[in-house]
N, C-alpha and C positions, 0 to 999 in steps of 0.2 A: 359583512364585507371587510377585507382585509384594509387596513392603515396603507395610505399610500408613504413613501419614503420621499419627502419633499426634495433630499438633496441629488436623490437619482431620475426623479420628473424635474427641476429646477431646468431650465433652460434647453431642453431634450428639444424643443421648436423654436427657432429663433421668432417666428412670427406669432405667437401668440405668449402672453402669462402663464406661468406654471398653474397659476389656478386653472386656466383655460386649459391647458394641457392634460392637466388630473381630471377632469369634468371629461372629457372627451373619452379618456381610458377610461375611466367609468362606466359611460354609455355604451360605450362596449362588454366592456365586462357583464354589466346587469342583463346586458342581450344574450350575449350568450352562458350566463349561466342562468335564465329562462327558457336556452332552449331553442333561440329563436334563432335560425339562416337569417343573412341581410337581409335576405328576397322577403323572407315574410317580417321581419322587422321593418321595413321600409314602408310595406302593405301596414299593419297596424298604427303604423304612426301616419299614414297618409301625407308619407314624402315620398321622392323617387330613392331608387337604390342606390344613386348615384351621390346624392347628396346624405344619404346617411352614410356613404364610406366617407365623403368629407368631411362630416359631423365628426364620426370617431376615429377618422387619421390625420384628423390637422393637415392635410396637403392643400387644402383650397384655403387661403387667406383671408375669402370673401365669406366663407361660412358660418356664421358664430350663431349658436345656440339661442331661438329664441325662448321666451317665459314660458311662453304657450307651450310650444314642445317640450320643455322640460315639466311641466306640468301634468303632458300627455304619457310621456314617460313613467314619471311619478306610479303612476293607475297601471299603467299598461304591464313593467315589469314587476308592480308590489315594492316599487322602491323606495327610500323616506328623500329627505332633504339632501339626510347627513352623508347618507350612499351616495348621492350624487356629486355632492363636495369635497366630501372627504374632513379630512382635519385640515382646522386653518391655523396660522401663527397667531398668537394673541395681540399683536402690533396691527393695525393700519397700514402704517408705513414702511412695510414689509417688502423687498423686494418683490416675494412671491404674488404680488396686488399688480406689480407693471408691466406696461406687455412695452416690446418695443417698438419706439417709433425712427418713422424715417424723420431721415435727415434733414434741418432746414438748411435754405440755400444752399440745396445741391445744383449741382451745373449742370443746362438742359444740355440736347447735342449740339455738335457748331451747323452752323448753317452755311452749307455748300454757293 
């Protein structure tokens, strides 16, 4: 699997970590280069179609990657860890570790 380029996935999603971001293109990538249509990707992982496009396009917020399916993953496309991850920074405290959060004390709507 090719090297992902951390500073061209680096905040490509404002709602998730670039780690999250590179795991996601990944999942894609090992799909289709197994070969696999969503339709039957989504059939062997025993998810809907629906949520593996949110899996590998980041548009749904609410979707994050559990253990189990990256597990299933794993087996399913012949994938290892590091395919899945990609290369990491040798820092912790790596920006590429933070996903953004909202705001505290944001102001709700006024009330009419």
């Amino acid at each position: 699997m090719q090297k992902v380029d951390k500073k061209m996935s680096s905040r490509t999603n404002a709602k998730f970590s670039p780690v999250t971001v590179d795991v996601k293109k990944n999942i894609r990538k090992l799909r289709l280069d197994a070969g696999y249509s969503m339709n039957e990707g989504a059939r062997l992982l025993n998810i809907s179609r629906k949520q593996l496009e949110d899996i590998e396009t980041g548009r749904n917020y609410g979707c994050h990657v559990e253990l189990e399916l990256l597990a299933k993953i794993k087996v399913i496309y012949g994938a290892s860890v590091d395919d899945l991850i990609g290369d990491l920074p040798k820092k912790a405290d790596s920006e590429y570790f933070s996903r953004p959060r909202k705001r505290i004390g944001s102001r709700g709507r006024k009330k009419k």
